[in-house]
N, C-alpha and C positions, 0 to 999 in steps of 0.2 A: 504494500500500500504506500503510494506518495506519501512525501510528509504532511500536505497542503491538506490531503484528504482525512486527515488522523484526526481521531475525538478531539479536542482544546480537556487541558487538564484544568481542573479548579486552581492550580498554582498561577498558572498564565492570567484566569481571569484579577486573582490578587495584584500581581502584578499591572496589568490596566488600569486599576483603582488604586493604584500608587503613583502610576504615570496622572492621572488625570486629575490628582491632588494634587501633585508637585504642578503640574501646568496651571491649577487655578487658582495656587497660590502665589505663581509668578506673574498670570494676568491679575490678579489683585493686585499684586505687589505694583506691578507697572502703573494703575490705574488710583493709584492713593496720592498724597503727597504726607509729609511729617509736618506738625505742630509740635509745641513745648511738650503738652500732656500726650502725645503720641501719634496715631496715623488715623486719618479722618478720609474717606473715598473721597475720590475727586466729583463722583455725581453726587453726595451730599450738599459737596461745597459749593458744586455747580448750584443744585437748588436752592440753596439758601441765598448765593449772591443776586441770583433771579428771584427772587421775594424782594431783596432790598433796593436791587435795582427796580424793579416795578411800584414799589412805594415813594420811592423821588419820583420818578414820571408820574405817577397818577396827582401827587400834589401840584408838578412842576406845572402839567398839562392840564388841571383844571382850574388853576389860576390864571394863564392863558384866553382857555374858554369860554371864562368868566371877567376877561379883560378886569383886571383887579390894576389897581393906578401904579403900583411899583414895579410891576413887571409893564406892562405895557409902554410907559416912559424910558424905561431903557432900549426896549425894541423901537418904542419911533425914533429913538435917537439915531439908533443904527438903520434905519432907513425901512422899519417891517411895520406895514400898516394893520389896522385891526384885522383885516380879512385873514391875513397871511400870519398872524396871530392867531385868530382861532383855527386855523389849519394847524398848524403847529400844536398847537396845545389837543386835537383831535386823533394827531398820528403818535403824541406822545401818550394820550390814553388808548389808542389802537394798540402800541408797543405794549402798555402796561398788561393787560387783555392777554397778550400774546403771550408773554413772559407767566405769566401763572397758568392755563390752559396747555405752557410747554412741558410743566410739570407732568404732564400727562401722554402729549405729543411732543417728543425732544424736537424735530424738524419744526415745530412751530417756533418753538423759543430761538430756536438757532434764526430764524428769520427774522422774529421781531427784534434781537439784541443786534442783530446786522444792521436794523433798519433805526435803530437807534445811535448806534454809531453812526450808519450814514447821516442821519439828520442832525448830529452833533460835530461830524467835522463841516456840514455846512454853516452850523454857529460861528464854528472857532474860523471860518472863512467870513462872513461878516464881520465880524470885533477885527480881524488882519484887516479888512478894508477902512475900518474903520479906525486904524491905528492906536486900539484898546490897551494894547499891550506895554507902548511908549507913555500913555497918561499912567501918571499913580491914580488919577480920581477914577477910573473907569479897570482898573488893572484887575480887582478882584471879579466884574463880572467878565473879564475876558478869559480869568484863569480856570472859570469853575465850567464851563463846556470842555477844556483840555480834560481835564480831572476826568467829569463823568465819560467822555469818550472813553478815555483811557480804562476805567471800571467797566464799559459795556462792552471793548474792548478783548478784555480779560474774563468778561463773561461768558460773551460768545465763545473765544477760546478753550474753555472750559467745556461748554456745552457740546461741542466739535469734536474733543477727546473723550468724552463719554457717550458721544452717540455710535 
């Protein structure tokens, strides 16, 4: 009898469940990263930064919506009239939307965190027109589009390695 065609021993199959533990403890291993207090999966942290991220847009974007006088004065400054205000503040609660329903569908959250960074390096390209970065008086709102980009950024990225 060929070798190929011979019974499989109960040893072999031990051995498979040895192989396929050492393997899912190395995809874990690959898919985590290390904190102080120890290793936290990368799609926890993924989800969690997608909660926090979707809690700044949905305030960011409904103050927006709501054309509220502090955020709106800054935008007319830089040349964004109410319409293009409540657009903005409509696709930052679209994102928010996105980002919690990805909990469930990762391709959604991967979209909307894309689309949030897309719509935040169009910020941080407004404030550069608007030479935000050279004023001290206007410097803190041209820093804080870098920031969140960069957070939706590392979100997305996140979301990417554990899809």
């Amino acid at each position: 009898m060929a070798a190929w065609a011979r019974p499989r021993s109960s040893s072999i199959s031990s051995d498979l469940a040895t192989i396929d533990t050492a393997r899912l403890s190395r995809w874990s291993a690959e898919r985590s990263f290390s904190l102080v207090g120890g290793v936290v999966p990368m799609s926890l942290a993924a989800s969690v930064l997608s909660v926090l991220v979707a809690l700044v847009f949905l305030l960011a974007g409904a103050q927006k919506v709501l054309l509220r006088r502090s955020v709106t004065a800054n935008l007319l400054r830089l040349g964004v009239g109410p319409a293009l205000t409540r657009l903005i503040g409509a696709l930052e609660i679209a994102g928010t939307f996105g980002l919690v329903a990805g909990l469930w569908l990762r391709p959604l959250a991967i979209a909307a965190a894309t689309g949030l960074t897309l719509l935040l390096i169009g910020a941080v390209g407004y404030h550069l027109r608007a030479r935000d970065f050279t004023h001290r008086r206007h410097r803190s709102h041209a820093v804080a589009p870098v920031l969140l980009a960069a957070l939706t950024a590392t979100t997305t990225a996140l979301l990417l390695a554990t899809s």
